[in-house]
C-alpha positions in Angstrom: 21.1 -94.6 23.7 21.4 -92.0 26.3 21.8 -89.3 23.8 19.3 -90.3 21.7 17.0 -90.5 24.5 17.8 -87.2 25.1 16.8 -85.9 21.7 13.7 -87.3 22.1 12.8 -86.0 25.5 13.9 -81.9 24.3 11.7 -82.5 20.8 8.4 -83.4 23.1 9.4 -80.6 25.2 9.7 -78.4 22.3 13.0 -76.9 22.7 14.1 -77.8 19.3 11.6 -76.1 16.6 10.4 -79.0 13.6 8.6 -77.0 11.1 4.8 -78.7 10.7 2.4 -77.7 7.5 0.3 -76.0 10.3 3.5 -74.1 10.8 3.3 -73.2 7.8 -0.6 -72.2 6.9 -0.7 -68.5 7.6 -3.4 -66.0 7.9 -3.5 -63.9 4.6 -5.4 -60.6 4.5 -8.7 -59.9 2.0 -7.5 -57.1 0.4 -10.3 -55.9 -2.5 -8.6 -53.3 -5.3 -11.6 -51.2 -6.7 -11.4 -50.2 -10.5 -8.8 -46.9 -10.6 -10.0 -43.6 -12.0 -8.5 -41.6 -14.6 -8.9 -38.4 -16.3 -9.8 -38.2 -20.2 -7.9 -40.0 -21.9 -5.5 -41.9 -19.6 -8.2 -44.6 -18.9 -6.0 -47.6 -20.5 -2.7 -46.0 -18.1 -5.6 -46.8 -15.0 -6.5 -50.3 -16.3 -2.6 -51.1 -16.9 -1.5 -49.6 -13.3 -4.2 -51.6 -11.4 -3.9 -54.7 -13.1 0.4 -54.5 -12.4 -1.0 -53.7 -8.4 -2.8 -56.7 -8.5 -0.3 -59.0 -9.8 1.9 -58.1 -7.5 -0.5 -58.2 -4.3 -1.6 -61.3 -5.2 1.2 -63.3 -3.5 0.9 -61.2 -0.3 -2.8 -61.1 0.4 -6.3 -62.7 -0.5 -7.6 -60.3 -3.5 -10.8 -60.3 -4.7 -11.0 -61.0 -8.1 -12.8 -58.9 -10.9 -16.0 -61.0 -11.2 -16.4 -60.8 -7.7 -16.5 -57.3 -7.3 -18.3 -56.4 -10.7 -21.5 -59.1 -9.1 -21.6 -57.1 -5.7 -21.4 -53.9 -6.8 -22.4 -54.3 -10.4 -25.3 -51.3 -9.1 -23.3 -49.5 -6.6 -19.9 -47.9 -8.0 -17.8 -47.2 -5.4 -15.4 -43.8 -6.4 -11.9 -42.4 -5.0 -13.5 -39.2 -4.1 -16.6 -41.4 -1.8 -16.0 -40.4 2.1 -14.6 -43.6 4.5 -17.6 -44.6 5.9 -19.2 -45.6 2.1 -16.2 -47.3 1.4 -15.6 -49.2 4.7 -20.0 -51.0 4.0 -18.7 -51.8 0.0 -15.8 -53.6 2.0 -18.4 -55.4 4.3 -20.1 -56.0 1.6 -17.5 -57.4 0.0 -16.2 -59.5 2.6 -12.9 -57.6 2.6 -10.5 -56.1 5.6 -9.2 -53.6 3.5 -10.3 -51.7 0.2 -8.0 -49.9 -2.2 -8.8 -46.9 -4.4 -6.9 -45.5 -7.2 -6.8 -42.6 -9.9 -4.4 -41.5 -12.6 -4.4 -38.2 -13.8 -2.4 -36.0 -16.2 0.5 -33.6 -14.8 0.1 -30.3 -17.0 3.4 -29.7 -19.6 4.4 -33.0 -19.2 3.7 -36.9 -20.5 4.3 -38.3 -16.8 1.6 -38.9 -14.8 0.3 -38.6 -11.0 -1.1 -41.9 -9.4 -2.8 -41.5 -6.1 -4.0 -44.5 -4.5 -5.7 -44.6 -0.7 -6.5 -47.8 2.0 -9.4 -47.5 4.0 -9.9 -49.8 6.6 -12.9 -51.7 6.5 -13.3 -52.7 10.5 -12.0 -49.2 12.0 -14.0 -47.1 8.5 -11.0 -45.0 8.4 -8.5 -43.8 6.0 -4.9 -46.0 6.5 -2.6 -44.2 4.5 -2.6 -42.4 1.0 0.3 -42.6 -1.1 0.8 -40.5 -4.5 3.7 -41.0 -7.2 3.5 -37.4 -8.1 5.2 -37.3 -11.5 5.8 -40.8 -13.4 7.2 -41.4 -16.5 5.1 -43.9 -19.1 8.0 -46.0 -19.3 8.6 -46.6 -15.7 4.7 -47.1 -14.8 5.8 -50.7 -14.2 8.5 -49.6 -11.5 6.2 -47.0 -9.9 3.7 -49.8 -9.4 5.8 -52.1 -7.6 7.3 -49.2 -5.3 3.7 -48.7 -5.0 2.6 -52.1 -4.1 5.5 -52.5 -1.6 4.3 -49.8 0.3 0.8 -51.3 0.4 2.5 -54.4 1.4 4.7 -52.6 4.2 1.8 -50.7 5.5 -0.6 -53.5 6.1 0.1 -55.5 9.6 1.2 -59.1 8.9 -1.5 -61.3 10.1 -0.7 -64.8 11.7 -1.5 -67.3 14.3 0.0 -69.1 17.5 0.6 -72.6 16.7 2.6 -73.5 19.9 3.0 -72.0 23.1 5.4 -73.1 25.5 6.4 -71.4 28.8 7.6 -67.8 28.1 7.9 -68.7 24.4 5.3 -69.1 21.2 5.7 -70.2 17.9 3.8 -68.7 15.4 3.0 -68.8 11.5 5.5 -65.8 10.0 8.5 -66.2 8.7 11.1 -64.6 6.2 9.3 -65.4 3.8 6.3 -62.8 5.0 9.4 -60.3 5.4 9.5 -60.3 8.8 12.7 -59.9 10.8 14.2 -60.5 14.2 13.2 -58.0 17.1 9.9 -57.4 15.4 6.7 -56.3 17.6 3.8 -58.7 17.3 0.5 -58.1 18.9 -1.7 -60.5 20.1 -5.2 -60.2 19.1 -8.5 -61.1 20.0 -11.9 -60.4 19.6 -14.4 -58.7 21.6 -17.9 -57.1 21.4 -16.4 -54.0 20.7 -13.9 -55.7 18.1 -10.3 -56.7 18.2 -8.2 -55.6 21.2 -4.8 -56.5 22.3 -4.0 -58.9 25.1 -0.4 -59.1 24.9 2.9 -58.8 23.2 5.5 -61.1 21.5 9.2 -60.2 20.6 10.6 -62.0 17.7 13.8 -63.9 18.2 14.9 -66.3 15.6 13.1 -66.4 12.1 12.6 -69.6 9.6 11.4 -69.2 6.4 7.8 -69.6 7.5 8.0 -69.6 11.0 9.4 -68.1 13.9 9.5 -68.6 17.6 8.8 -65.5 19.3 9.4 -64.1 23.7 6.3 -63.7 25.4 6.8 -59.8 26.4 3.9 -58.6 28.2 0.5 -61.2 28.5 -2.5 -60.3 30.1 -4.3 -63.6 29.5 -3.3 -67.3 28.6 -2.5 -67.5 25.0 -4.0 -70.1 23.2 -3.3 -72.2 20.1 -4.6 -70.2 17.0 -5.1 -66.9 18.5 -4.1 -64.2 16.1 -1.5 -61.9 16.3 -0.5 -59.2 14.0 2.9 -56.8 13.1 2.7 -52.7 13.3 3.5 -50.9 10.1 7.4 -51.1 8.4 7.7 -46.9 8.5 11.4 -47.4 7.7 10.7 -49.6 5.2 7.6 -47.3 4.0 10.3 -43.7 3.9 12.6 -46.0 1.7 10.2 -46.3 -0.8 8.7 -43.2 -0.8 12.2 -41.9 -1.5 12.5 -44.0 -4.6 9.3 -42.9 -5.3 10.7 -39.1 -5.2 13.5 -40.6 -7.7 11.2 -42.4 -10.0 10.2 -38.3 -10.6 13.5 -36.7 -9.8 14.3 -36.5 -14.2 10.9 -35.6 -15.1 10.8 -32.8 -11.6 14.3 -31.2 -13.2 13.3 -31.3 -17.0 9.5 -29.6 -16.0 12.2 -27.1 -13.7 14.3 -26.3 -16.7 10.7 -26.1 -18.5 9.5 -23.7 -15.8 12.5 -21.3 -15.7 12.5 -20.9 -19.3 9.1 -20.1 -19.4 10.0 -17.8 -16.0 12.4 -16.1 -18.6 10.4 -15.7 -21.2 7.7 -14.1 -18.4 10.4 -11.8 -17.4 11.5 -11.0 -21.0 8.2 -10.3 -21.9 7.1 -8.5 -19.1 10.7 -6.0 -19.7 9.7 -5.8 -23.3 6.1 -4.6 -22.1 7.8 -2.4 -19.7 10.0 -0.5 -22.4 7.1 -0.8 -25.1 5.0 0.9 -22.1 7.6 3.7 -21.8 8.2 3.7 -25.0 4.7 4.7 -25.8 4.8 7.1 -23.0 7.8 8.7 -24.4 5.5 8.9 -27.6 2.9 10.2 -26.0 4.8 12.8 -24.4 6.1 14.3 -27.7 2.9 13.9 -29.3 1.8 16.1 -26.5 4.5 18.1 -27.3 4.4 18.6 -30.8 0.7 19.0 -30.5 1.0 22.0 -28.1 3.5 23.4 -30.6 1.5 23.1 -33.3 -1.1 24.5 -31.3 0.7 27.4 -30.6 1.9 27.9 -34.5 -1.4 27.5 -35.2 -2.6 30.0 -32.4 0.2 32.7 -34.1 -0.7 31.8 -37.7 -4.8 32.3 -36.6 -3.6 35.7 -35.0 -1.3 36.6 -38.1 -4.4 35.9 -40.2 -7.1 37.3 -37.5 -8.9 40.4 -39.1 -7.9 43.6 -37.9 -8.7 47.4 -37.4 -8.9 48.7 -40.6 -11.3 51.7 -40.0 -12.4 53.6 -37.2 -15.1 56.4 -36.8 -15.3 59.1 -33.6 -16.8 61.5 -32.6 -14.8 63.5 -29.2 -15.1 66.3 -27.2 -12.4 68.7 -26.5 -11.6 70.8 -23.1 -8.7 73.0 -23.6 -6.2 73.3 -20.4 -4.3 75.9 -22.2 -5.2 80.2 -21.8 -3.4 80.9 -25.1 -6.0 78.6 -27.1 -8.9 81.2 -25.7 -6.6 83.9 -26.4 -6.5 83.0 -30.0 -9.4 81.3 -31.0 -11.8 83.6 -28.7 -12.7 86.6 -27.1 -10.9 87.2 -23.8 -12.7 85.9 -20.7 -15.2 83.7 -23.0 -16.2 81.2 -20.8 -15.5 77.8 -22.1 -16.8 74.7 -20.6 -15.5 70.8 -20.7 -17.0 69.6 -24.3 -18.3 72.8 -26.0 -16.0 72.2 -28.7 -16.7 69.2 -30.8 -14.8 67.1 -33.4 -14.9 64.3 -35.6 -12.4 61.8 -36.8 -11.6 59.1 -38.7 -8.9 56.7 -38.4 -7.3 54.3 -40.6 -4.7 51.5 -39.3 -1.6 49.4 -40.8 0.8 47.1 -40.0 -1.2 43.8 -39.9 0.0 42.8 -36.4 -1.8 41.6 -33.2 -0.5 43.3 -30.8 1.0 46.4 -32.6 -0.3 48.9 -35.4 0.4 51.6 -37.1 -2.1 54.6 -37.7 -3.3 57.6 -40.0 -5.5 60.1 -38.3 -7.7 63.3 -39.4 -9.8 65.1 -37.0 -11.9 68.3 -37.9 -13.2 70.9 -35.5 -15.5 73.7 -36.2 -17.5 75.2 -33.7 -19.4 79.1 -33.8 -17.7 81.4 -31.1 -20.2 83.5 -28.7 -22.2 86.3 -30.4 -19.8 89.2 -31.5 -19.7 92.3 -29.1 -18.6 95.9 -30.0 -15.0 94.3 -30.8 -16.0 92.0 -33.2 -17.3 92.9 -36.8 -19.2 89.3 -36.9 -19.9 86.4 -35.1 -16.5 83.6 -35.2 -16.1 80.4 -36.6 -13.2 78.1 -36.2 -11.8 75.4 -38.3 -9.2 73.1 -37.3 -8.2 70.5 -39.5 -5.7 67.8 -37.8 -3.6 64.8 -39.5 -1.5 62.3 -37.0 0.7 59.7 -37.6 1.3 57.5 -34.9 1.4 53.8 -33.6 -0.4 51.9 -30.9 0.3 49.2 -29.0 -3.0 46.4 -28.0 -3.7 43.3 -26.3 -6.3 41.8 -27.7 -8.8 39.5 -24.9 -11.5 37.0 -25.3 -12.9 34.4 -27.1 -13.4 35.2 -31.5 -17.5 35.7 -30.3 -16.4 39.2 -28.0 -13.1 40.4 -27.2 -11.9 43.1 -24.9 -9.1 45.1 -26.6 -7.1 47.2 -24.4 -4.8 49.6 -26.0 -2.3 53.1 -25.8 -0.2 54.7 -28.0 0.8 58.0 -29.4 1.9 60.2 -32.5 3.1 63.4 -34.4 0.4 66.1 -35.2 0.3 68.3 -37.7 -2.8 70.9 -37.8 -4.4 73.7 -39.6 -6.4 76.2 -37.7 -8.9 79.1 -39.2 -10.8 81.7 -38.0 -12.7 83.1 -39.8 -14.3 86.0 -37.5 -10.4 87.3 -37.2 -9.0 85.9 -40.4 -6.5 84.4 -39.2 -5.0 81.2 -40.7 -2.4 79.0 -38.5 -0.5 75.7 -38.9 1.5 74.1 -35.9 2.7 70.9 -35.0 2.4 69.0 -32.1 2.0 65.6 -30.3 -0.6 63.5 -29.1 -0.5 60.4 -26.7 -3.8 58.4 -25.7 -5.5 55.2 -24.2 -8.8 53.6 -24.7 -10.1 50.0 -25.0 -12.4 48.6 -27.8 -15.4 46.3 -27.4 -15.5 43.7 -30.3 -17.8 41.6 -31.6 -17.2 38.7 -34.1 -14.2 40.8 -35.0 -16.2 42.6 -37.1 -17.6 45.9 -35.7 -16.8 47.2 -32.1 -17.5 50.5 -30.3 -14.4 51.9 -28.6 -13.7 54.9 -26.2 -10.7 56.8 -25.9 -8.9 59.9 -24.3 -6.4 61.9 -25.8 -3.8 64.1 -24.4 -2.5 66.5 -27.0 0.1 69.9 -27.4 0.2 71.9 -30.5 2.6 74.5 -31.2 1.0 77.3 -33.6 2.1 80.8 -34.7 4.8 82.7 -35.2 5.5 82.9 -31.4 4.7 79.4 -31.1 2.0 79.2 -29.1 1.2 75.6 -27.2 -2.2 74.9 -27.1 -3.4 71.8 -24.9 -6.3 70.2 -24.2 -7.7 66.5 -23.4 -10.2 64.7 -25.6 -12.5 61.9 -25.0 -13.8 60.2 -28.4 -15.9 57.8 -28.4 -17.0 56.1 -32.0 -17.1 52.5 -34.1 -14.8 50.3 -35.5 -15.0 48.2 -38.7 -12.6 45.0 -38.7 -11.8 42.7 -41.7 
């Protein structure tokens, strides 16, 4: 009787735990899941990944169904891109703690798909997390959803209420059931003007399947029966799943890799074969250039091959002997000759059809009256010279085809005949002659050229040199 007295007396002090249905009606969070997004085309994948969301929330939290969220906001839409403070009055509005936003869009080169999804707090009007499933497959949707959902689940506080407090120990509405675990942080809660604030803390020692009793750790006011208090965040839990999350991805990440490298490869392929088509095309261009500059330059030579050329030339010179034994024998002694008293004419013809070298036929004829006969002479002279050369001349033609500028020199065998008829004499000789001019040309038709002459003949018996220089000056025909 003792020991069942005993019982007794410990279960009214509360030192052995009876689970009560208050024990075990908990505080459930209003949680409202706003229609998800999507890009064209994946509108059904939205429907499909909200609706698996909310089937598996349901059993964690107080959702707000459909038909209550269409009546409230039936004229107000909220979206995922709206800023926290529109989304925290829709939550008021709707009578929610927390609101959660979605969107589904397409990943480029691939059939997987990215789902974003964001909690905004509806009391605080700011962002709690934002989780994204970055590349999942169509046939795992239902997998990334419930990784999904347990992070939703992990990152909302649990929300209960003291039911018993005894001493430096309280008993509140969480259990295993609610996923919590021994050593876990509870907060107590309660509400002020400027909203919820923290009074004190619990540490969880012992956990029932929907209860657990609980070490008063810090407490800066009584607790009472009913007061709230509420879990931090799982984050261990929460990097768990985003790892899996990573996973869900990990095939689809490598095939896209593979997928990227190859087109990588073909990038670098292409850009090599661009490269050697580039220098290839260079290479072309350089021996076009080439060839074209050769060509140019045959056709250059076979222009100057066919260019028209000297064929006739007409002068008229003056001649100033520098020799004593031409006076001697064409004149009195001690005539007084000056520089271009005796005259000729010529006439030239060229061959050898070659730019810059040509071959020439020359006749020159000279006649000019002597001074008035004295007691010595019977009548008053003439002289006759007739002169033949055949020579060659070398020329550099310069310009453009409307004037050109031909420089030239050359040289060439004489042979002359000499009369006189106031002495009657008759003399041939042979000699040399070697000049230099240049020719002014127009259209290489007609030019004017001027020219001096050097020139030694040997006439006579006693072979007499006779030398003079000649400037001629006449016009040229070209064809």
């Amino acid at each position: 009787m003792k020991w069942v007295a005993l019982l007794i007396a410990l279960g009214a002090l509360g030192l052995g735990w009876v689970e009560t249905p208050e024990a075990q009606e908990r505080e459930k969070t209003t949680v409202a899941v706003e229609h998800f997004e999507a890009s064209a085309g994946l509108e059904e994948v939205a429907v499909q990944v909200s609706d698996a969301l909310i089937a598996r929330l349901v059993a964690h939290f107080t959702l707000l169904t459909r038909k209550d969220m269409d009546a409230v906001l039936a004229e107000h839409r909220l979206g995922f891109s709206d800023g926290m403070q529109r989304a925290a009055e829709f939550g008021k509005m709707l009578g929610a703690r927390k609101i959660i936003l979605g969107r589904v869009d397409s990943v480029a080169s691939s059939k997987a798909v990215r789902i974003c999804l964001r909690m905004v707090d509806v009391e605080k009007a700011s962002l709690d997390f934002q989780e994204v499933a970055e590349l999942v497959p169509r046939e795992r949707l239902k997998e990334a959803t419930e990784l999904l959902s347990d992070v939703i689940i992990a990152k909302v506080p649990l929300r209960g209420r003291i039911v018993q407090v005894l001493e430096d120990q309280a008993r509140i509405n969480l259990g295993s059931t609610d996923k919590l675990k021994e050593g876990a942080t509870l907060e107590v809660l309660k509400e002020s003007e400027y909203g919820w604030i923290t009074v004190g803390q619990l540490g969880v020692v012992s956990v029932d399947a929907y209860s657990s009793k609980a070490r008063i750790a810090r407490q800066e006011e009584p607790f009472e029966e009913g007061q709230f208090v509420e879990t931090a965040a799982n984050e261990a839990w929460v990097d768990t799943l985003r790892e899996r999350l990573v996973e869900l991805g990990q095939e689809e990440r490598h095939r896209l890799d593979r997928i990227a490298g190859q087109r990588k490869k073909l990038e670098e392929e292409r850009l090599r074969a661009e490269q050697a088509e580039q220098e290839r095309l260079e290479q072309m261009a350089q021996e076009k250039h080439r060839l074209e500059e050769m060509q140019l330059r045959l056709k250059r030579a076979e222009e100057e091959r066919k260019l028209p050329m000297t064929r006739l030339r007409f002068g008229v010179g003056y001649f100033e002997p520098t020799d004593s034994d031409f006076k001697d024998t064409f004149y009195e002694e001690g005539a007084d000759l000056d520089w271009g008293d005796p005259s000729f004419y010529s006439m030239t013809v060229f061959f050898l059809s070659h730019p810059y070298f040509r071959g020439y036929m020359k006749g020159a004829y000279f006649n000019r009256k002597g001074p008035e006969p004295e007691e010595r002479w019977e009548e008053q002279e003439e002289r006759t010279i007739f002169r033949s050369v055949l020579g060659a001349r070398l020329q550099l033609p310069i310009g453009v085809p409307l004037v050109s500028i031909v420089p030239y020199a050359g040289g060439g065998g004489t042979y002359a005949y000499m009369k006189n008829t106031g002495r009657d004499e008759k003399l041939n000789g042979m000699g040399y002659e070697y000049f230099f001019g240049a020719s002014l040309v127009y259209r290489r038709a007609i030019g004017v050229f001027v020219e001096q002459i050097e020139e030694v003949i040997s006439v006579g018996e006693d072979e007499i040199d006779i030398g003079g220089t000649s400037v001629m000056a006449g016009v040229e025909i070209w064809w």
